[in-house]
Residue, then its C-alpha position, 0 to 999 in steps of 0.5 A: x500500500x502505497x504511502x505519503x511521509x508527512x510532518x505531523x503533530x498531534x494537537x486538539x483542533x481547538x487551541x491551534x487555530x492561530x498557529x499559521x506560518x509567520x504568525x507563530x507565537x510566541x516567537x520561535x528562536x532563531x539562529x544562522x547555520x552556514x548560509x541561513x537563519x534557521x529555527x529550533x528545527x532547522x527550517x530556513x527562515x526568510x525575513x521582511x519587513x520595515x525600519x522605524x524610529x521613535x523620533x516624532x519628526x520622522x513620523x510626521x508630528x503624530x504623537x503629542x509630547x508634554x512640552x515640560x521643556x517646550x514645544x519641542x519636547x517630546x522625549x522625556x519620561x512623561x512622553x514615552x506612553x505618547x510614542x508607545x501608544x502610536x508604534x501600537x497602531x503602527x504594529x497593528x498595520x504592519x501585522x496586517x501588511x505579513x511583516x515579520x521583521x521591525x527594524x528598531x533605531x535606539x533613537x538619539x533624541x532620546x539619548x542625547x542630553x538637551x542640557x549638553x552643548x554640543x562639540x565637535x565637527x560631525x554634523x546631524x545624528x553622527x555627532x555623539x557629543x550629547x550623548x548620554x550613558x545614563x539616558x540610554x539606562x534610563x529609556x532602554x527598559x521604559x520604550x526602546x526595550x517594550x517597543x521590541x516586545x510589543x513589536x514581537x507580540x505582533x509577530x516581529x523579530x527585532x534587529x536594534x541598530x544603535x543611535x545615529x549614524x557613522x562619523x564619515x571616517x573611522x579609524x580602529x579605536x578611535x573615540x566612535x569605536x569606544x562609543x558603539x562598544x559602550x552602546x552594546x555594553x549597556x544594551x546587553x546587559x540587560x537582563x530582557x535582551x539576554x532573555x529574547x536573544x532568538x528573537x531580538x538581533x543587534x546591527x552593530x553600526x549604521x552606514x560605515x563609509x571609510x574604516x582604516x586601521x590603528x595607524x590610518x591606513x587602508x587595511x583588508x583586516x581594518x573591518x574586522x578589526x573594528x568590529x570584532x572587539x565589540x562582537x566579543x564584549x556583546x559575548x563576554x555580556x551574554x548576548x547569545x542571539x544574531x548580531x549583523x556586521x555592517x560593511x562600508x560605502x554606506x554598507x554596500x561594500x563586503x569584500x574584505x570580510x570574505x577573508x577576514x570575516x567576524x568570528x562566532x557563532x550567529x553572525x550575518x551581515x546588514x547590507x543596504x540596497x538603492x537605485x543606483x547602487x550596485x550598477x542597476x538602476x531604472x536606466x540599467x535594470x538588468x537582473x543578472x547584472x544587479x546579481x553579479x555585482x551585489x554577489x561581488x560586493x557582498x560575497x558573505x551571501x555565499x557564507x552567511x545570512x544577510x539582511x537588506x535594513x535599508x532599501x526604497x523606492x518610488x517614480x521619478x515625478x516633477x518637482x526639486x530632487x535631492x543629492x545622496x550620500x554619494x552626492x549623486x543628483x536623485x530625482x523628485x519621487x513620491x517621497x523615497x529615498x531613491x528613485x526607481x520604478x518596480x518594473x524596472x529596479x524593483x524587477x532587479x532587486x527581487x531577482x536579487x532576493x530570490x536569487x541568493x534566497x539568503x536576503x531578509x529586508x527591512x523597508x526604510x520606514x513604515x510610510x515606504x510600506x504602509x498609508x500610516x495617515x489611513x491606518x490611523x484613520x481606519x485601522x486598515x493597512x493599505x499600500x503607501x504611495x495611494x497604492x502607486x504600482x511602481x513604488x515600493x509599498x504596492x510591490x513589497x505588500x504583494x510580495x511579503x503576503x507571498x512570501x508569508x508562507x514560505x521560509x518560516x518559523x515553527x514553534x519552538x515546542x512543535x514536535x515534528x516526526x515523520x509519521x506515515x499517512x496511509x493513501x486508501x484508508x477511510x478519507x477524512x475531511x482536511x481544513x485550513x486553520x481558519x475553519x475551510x474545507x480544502x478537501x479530504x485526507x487521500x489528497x493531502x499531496x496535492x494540497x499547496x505547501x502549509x498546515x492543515x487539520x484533519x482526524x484531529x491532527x495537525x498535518x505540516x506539509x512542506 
């Protein structure tokens, strides 16, 4: 008699309801084997989702704060449920939108000190001068710490990058080296960031642009150099979980880590992606040569997890454009980052994706994703850009709810065995998790890759 090997667990009909591909809870643990993120049971797992900061001004003044100090303020202990309150919202629409990952800024505005004047050359977020140990003490268990949780309850992991951005030139140890080590030293200490490990990951710095060693010279080591001493005080702390390595060139440059990579167990790799970058743009959208030069800039793919943590995009439009980190003229968008159309960059770039099949993203905010002002409004996640089909909102809502059912996340407690499922034996009605007849238990095979009831059991077809 011919028989059909399936994954089963045996489970109550009742109870199991909401466990459905990426909308597992609580989260499932992940860590990196080789080339991928995996779970407890070695199942690839695939991430996608957006960035996000709790800076008022980023998110277009929706949040009030107490104005203790003035209009502007807005980021004192009185103004954290103020912050809190909105990101619920915001979670709500991304759960809806099938994010699974939230990329999280430990925001500066929190942690600088407004009493401190600011020193030094370094413009914007890459000055640290106004920082503040004990303000990162403070506001780490009261927002940044419960926005990981909340964002978890909705089914996101977490990558947390550090406040503020790279000075422009870093050298090993130098004083920006001494920050990030003091960041991630405070940050893993924290008795909830050793305890959520499998679902919280640390990106140890954003965008890199020049690294030289201690004597000022370019040096193939000099990223790994910089990095590593962190990597091993996050480990000396007891920080088991994910910590992603940028490159430089804004992190789009890998190539020295492929002989000098950091060491560990749990290492990937955070890569940002423009139009532009990479050769490929709307003018040169060819797909294999987008994968060729991302594979020769970033050869880590081949080794070890990566995450895009930025990436955008929306129509050239009329209107003043702007000029990038590389002091390329952009043209006037719909309010990206990067100009480009999803037929022709975006085409380029998922090819990317589903090329290496390694690439988690994070969109570059939660307005590149989601109408956050309709959200608020009505409580319904629709696409940003008023649904423009070129822009990144339409495309990634389309192409994260095809992606919800592959490369996911089981529970950490599912038992999964290979128990034979006998083709011929009385057929059984087969349901989906929310209560649909899909057929009977002789046809399980040509059912679509999922999880199914039947005879009181729940079948994982993979």
């Amino acid at each position: 008699m011919k028989k059909r090997l399936l994954s089963t667990l045996i489970v109550a009909f009742m109870g199991c309801s909401a466990t459905v591909a990426q909308g597992v809870k609580p989260l499932p643990t992940l860590h990196t084997e080789g080339r991928w993120l995996v779970d407890k049971h070695g199942n690839h797992v695939v991430l996608h989702g957006v960035m996000d900061t709790p800076n008022v001004y980023f998110n277009g003044d929706r949040w009030q704060g107490t104005k203790e100090r003035g209009w502007w303020d807005h980021y004192n202990e009185a103004s954290v449920g103020y912050c809190l309150d909105y990101f619920d919202k915001v979670f709500d629409g991304l759960e809806q939108a099938k994010c699974n990952v939230f990329r999280l800024h430990l925001d500066p505005a929190w942690t600088n000190d407004p009493d401190k004047q600011q020193t030094g050359t370094e413009t914007g977020e890459a000055n640290i001068s106004r920082f503040s140990e004990e303000r990162l003490k403070t506001f780490l268990p009261i927002l940044y710490l419960p926005l990981a949780e909340k964002a978890m309850s909705h089914g996101m992991y977490v990558v947390v990058r550090p406040p503020g951005v790279c000075p422009q030139d870093l050298k090993v140890g130098d004083y920006y080296q001494d920050y990030l080590m003091t960041v991630w030293d405070i940050f893993t200490q924290q008795p909830l960031v050793k305890q959520l490990a499998g679902q919280l990951s640390i990106e140890l710095a954003n965008e890199p642009v020049r690294l030289k060693n201690a004597e000022g010279k370019e040096d193939p080591k000099a990223l790994h150099d910089y990095f590593q001493p962190i990597v091993d005080k996050i480990r000396a702390n007891g920080f088991t979980g994910i910590i992603w390595a940028p490159g430089t060139g804004w992190q789009s440059n890998y190539k020295s880590y492929k002989n000098y990579p950091i060491e560990g167990d749990n290492i990937g790799y955070a890569v940002h992606d423009y139009t532009g970058w990479y050769g490929c743009s709307d003018d040169t959208p060819d797909p294999d040569n987008k994968i060729r030069n991302f594979h020769q800039s970033v050869p880590v793919v081949d080794v070890a997890p990566v995450i895009i943590t930025e990436v955008d995009w929306s129509p050239e439009k009329p209107g003043a454009g702007h000029y990038n980190e590389h002091g390329d003229y952009v043209p006037a968008n719909y309010g990206t980052w990067s100009t480009g159309s999803t037929s022709k960059w975006g085409k380029a770039f998922k090819a990317t994706l589903d090329h290496f099949g390694n690439i988690s993203m994070t969109l570059s905010g939660t307005g590149c994703l989601i109408d956050i002002d309709k959200l608020l409004a009505t409580g319904k996640a629709e696409p940003a850009f008023d649904g423009l089909e070129e822009a990144c909102g339409k495309a990634c809502m389309d192409w994260y709810a095809a992606y919800y059912n592959v490369d996911w996340p089981h529970a950490d407690d599912e038992e999964t065995g290979l128990i034979p499922v006998v083709e011929g034996s009385e057929p059984q009605p087969v349901y989906t998790l929310q209560g649909v007849r899909v057929g009977t238990s002789d046809k399980l095979g040509t059912l679509p890759r999922g999880i199914y009831l039947t005879g009181g059991k729940k079948q994982i077809i993979r």
